[in-house]
Structure formats: C-alpha cells, structure tokens
C-alpha positions in Angstrom: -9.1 17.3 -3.4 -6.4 14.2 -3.7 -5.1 15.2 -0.2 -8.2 15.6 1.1 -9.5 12.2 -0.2 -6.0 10.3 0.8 -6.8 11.5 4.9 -9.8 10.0 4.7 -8.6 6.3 3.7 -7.2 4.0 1.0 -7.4 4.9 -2.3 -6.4 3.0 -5.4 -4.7 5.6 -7.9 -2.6 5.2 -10.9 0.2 7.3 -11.8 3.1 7.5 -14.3 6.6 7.4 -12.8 9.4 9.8 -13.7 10.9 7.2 -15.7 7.6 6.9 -17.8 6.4 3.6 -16.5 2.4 3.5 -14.9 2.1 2.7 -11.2 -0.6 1.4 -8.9 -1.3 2.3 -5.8 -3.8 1.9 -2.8 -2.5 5.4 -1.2 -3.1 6.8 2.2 -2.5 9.6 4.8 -5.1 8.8 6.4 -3.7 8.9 10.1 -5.6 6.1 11.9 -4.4 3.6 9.1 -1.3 4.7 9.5 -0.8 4.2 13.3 -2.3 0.8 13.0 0.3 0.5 10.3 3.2 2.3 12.7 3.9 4.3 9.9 3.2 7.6 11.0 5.7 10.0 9.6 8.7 11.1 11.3 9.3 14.6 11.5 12.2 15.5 9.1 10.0 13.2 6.4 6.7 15.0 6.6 7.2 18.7 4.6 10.0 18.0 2.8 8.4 18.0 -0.6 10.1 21.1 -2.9 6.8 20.7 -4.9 3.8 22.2 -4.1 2.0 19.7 -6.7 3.3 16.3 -5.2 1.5 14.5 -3.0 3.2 12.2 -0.5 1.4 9.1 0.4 1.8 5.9 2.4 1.8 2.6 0.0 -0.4 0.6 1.4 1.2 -2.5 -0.3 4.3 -2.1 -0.3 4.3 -0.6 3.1 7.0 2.4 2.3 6.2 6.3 1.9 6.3 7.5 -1.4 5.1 10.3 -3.6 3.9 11.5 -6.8 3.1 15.1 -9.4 -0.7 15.7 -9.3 -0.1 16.1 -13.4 0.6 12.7 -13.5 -2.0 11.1 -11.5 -4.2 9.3 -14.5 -6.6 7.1 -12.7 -8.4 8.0 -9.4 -10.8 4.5 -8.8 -14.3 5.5 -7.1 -13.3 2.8 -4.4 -12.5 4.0 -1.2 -11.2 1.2 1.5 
C-alpha cells in the first residue's frame, strides 16, 4: 500500500531513523515527478534493498534517494501533493 501510494505522488510520512531520531519526509517514486526532478534512478541503485520491508523513496526536499523499514513508518498524512 506505501509503494503503491509513493508512485502515485508526494507524500508526507514520518519515520524513526536507525539511530532512534523521527524524520519527515514528503516521499516519492512517483516517476513523472522524478523525471521533472532528473532523478530517475540509475540502474545499480534501484533493487538493491536486502529488505523486502524497506521502502526506497525520493526526498523531495532534500532532493537525494533515501529509504526506510515499513515497521518504522509512524505517520502517513492524508495529503497527497
């Protein structure tokens, strides 16, 4: 459901970190807003997750790929941008 809801657009989670601290982010894999973005994945970057429950997304803030364990998702905002 949390992949399927980042490919459609933005979406403003929060998560804890592995160091314990909370983060915000408005998360995408959406892949229009990633072209207009040029930050479509290259290819060595886009199944290398060992995890089956992380979820890579694109920060659309800080503008760099990063990734997080569905158990540690705490906040999934209605908004959708």
């Amino acid at each position: 459901m949390m992949r399927k809801a980042l490919s459609k657009g933005i979406v403003h989670i929060v998560f804890i970190k592995a160091d314990g601290s909370e983060r915000q982010a408005y998360a995408t894999t959406n892949e229009e807003v990633l072209e207009i973005n040029k930050a479509l994945p290259s290819g060595s970057g886009r199944n290398n997750l060992t995890n089956e429950n992380q979820v890579r997304f694109y920060d659309m803030t800080i503008k760099k790929w990063r990734s997080f364990l569905m158990e540690r998702l705490t906040i999934v905002y209605d908004e959708s941008y």
